[in-house]
C-alpha positions as CSV (number, residue, x, y, z in Angstrom):
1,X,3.4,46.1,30.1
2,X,4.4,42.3,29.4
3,X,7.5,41.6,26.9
4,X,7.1,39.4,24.4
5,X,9.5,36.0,24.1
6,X,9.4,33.8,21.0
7,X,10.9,30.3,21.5
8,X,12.0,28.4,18.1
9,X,11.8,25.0,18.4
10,X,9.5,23.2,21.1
11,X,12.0,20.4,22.1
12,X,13.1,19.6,25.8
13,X,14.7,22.8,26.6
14,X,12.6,24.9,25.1
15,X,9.4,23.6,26.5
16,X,11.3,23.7,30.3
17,X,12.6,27.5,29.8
18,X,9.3,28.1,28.4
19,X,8.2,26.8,32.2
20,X,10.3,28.8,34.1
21,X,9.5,32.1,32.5
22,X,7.5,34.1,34.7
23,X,3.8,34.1,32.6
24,X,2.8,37.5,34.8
25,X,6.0,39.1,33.0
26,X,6.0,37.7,29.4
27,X,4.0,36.6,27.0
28,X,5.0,33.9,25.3
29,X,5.1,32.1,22.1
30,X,6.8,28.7,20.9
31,X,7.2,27.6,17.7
32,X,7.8,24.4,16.0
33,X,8.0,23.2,12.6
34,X,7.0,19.3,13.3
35,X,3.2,18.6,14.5
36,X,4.0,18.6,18.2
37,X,6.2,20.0,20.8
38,X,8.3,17.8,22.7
39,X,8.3,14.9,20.1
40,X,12.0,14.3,21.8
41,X,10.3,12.7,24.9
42,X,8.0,10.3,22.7
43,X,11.0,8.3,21.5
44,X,12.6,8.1,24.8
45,X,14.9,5.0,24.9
46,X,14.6,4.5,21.4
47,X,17.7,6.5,20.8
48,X,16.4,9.9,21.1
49,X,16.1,11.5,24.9
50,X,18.2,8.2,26.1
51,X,20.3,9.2,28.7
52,X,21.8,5.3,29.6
53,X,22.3,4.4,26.6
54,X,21.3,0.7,27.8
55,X,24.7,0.2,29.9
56,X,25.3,-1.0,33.3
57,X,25.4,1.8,35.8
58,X,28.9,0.7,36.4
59,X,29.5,1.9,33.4
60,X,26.8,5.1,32.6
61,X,27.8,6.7,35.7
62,X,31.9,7.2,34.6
63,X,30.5,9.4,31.4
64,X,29.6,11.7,33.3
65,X,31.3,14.6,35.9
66,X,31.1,14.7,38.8
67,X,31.0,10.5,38.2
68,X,30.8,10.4,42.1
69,X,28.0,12.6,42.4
70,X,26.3,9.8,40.1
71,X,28.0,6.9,41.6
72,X,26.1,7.8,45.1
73,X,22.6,8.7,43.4
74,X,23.0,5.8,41.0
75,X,23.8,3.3,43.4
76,X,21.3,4.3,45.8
77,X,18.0,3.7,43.6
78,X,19.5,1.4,41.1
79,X,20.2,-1.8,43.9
């Protein structure tokens, strides 16, 4: 017998858990108050899902850890 899973919300996260649940196990549900799920990815570099925030890669790749990680990953597609 399949458990049942409710998701609130039906933003980034909840749309990728919603992916890796196993469908064969669970059945499940996501809800969301706004019209449609994901709006987040809509608005992307508009403020809302912007992960540069429009800064060199100099720059974007020392807010994050491991910044070295980055620095090679960065540096490699970004020439």
């Amino acid at each position: 017998m399949k458990k049942t899973i409710s998701i609130i919300g039906g933003g980034p996260s909840s749309l990728l858990l919603a992916a890796f649940l196993d469908v064969d196990k669970f059945d499940i549900t996501i809800y969301e108050k706004n019209k449609t799920l994901g709006r987040k990815f809509l608005v992307a570099g508009k403020g809302g899902f912007n992960l540069t925030h429009s800064e060199p890669i100099s720059e974007l790749v020392e807010r994050y850890t491991p910044s070295r990680f980055f620095k090679k990953f960065f540096i490699k597609f970004h020439q």
